[in-house]
C-alpha positions in Angstrom: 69.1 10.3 5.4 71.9 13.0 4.1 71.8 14.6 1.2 74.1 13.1 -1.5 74.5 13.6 -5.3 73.2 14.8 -8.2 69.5 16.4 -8.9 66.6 13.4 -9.2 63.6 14.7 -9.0 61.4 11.2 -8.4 63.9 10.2 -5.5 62.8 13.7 -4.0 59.3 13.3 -4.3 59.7 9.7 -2.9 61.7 11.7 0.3 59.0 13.9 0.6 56.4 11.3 0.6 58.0 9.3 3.2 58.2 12.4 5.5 54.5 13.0 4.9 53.4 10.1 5.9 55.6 9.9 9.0 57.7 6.7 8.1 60.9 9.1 8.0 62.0 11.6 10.7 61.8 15.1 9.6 64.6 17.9 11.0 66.7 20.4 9.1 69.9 21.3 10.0 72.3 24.2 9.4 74.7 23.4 8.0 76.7 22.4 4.5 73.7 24.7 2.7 74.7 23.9 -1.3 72.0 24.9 -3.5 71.4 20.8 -3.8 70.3 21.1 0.0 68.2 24.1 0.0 66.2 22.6 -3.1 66.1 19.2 -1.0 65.0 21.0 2.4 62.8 23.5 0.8 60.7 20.7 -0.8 60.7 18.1 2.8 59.2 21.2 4.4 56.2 21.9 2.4 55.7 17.8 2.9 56.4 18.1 7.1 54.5 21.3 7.0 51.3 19.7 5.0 51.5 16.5 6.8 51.9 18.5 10.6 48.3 20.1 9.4 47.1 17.3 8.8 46.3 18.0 4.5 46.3 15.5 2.3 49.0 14.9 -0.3 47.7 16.4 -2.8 48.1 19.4 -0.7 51.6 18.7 -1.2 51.9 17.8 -5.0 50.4 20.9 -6.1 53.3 23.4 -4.6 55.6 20.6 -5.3 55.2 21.6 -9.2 55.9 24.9 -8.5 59.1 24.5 -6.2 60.3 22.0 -9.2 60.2 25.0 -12.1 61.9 27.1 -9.6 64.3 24.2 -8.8 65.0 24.3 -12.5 66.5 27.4 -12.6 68.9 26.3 -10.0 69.9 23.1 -12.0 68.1 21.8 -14.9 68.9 18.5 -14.0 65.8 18.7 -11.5 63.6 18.9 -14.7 65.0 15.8 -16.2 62.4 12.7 -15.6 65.3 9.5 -14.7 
């Protein structure tokens, strides 16, 4: 999957829930770092890192909430609800 676009919150969530449950292959790379891609790859790690310790989802939601308000401050657009 690459990272295209503009800021949408559910789509991200959606990534990150796929990653947790292992239906979509997991592996940052270095390169083209925009501060669309660090919000992206910040928020797919706390899913890998959750799911590779075998915690629920919730155990992913709940610092998901917080990455989003910081996410905000980046680019509103990640607090808009499409």
């Amino acid at each position: 999957m690459g990272i295209l676009g503009r800021p949408h919150w559910v789509n991200l969530v959606a990534w990150c829930r796929l990653v947790f449950d292992g239906e979509c292959p997991w592996q940052t790379s270095a390169r083209n770092w925009t501060h669309l891609r660090v919000v992206v790859v910040a928020a797919l790690e706390i899913a890998h890192s959750v799911a590779d310790a075998k915690g629920s989802w919730e155990l992913v939601t709940k610092p998901l909430v917080s990455h989003r308000k910081t996410a905000g401050r980046v680019d509103e657009r990640w607090l808009e609800d499409l």
